[in-house]
C-alpha positions, 0 to 999 in steps of 0.5 A: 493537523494531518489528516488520517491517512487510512483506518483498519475495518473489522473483518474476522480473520483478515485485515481491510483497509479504507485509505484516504484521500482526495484523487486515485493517486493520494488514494493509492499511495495511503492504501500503499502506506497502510499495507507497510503500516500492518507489516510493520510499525514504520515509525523507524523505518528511513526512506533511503533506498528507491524503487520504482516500477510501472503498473499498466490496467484499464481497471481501477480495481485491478491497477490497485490489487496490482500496485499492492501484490507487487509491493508486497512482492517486493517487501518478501523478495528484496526484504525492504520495508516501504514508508514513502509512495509517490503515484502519477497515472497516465491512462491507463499506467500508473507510475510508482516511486517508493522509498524505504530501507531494507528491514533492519530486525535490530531497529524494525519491529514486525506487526502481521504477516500478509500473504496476498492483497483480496479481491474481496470486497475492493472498492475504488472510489476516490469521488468519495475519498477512499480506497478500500481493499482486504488483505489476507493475513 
């Protein structure tokens, strides 16, 4: 059985995630699913077209808000729909693979609309299995 890879938490207006699991990096890489996963319903969504990009901070908080505005970036400029995420770090830069398919309103059903990733009530803390961070809908 595959374990849950994040679970939505009640907040008034927005939409915070908790994403799972068992380092920084599979941490990352489900809190990155989880912003797609609000964009938009993934299941129809192929990982056929690559990007990748570089991610450099001393700071864990801000290396994640980092990660997460860029993809977010990259979904309103290039219009893709991302459903698979590979993160490797390396001190402080963090390298990060995603694969997906440019959205396809035909095939793709769209959920909510994220305008930017919070700073509020952010935690990384992967020695307790989870990453949480808000997004502002």
């Amino acid at each position: 059985m595959k374990t849950k890879r994040y679970e939505t938490l009640s907040h008034t207006a927005d939409v915070m995630i908790r994403a799972f699991g068992t380092s920084t990096e599979e941490c990352f890489e489900n809190a990155a699913f989880a912003l797609f996963d609000q964009l938009a319903d993934l299941s129809n969504v192929k990982p056929v077209l690559p990007l990748s990009f570089e991610i450099e901070s001393s700071d864990p908080e801000q290396m994640l808000v980092d990660l997460l505005s860029e993809l977010l970036f990259l979904f309103d400029t290039e219009l893709v729909l991302l459903c698979d995420f590979k993160i490797k770090t390396v001190g402080e830069m963090m390298q990060v693979t995603a694969r997906g398919e440019k959205i396809d309103k035909k095939r793709h059903v769209m959920r909510k609309a994220i305008k930017a990733v919070s700073y509020h009530a952010i935690e990384v803390a992967p020695e307790k299995g989870y990453v949480q961070v808000l997004f502002d809908a």
